[in-house]
C-alpha angles and dihedrals in degrees: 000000000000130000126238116243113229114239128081120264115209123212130203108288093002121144101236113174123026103189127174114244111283093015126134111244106173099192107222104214114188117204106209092186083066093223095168138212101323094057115116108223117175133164138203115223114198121196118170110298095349127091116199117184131194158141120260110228120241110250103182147283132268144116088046098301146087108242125205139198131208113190099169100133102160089080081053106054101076108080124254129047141320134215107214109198105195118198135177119200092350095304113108106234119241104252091053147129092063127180132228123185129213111207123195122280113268098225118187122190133254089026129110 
């Protein structure tokens, strides 16, 4: 038998975070090429009619890769789905665009 390593691995056109509206989603990415800190590492988020760029900021590295972490929720905040176009150096990597879906706030009542 084999274990499973943690972590969530995206594949082309998946849909890969489903987040509520106004909610942080800090997006993990794993470099497998363990490229390390200096790597520059953007992505381009589309939403409807809005286009939102960006780095990815370096996390750290471990288990034999260079980890990344995109908190950029404002982009995030509007419902549907979002195309996530991840580059490095300028290349698009091949498991990318992603997607990622907002859903609507579950509001309750009587809380806040």
């Amino acid at each position: 038998g084999g274990g499973g390593g943690g972590g969530v691995t995206c594949s082309k056109m998946q849909v890969c975070t489903y987040t509520q509206q106004r909610s942080r989603i800090p997006l993990t990415f794993k470099d497998n090429k363990d490229r390390g800190p200096t790597t520059n590492m953007t992505y381009i988020l589309r939403q409807s009619d809005e286009i939102f760029k960006g780095t990815i900021p370096f996390i750290n590295q471990s288990a034999g890769a260079s980890w990344f972490r995109l908190s950029n929720d404002s982009a995030l905040e509007k419902m549907g789905t979002h195309i996530i176009e991840l580059f490095i150096d300028g290349e698009q990597l091949p498991n990318s665009p992603i997607l990622g879906d907002t859903v609507a706030r579950d509001c309750e009542l009587g809380e806040g």
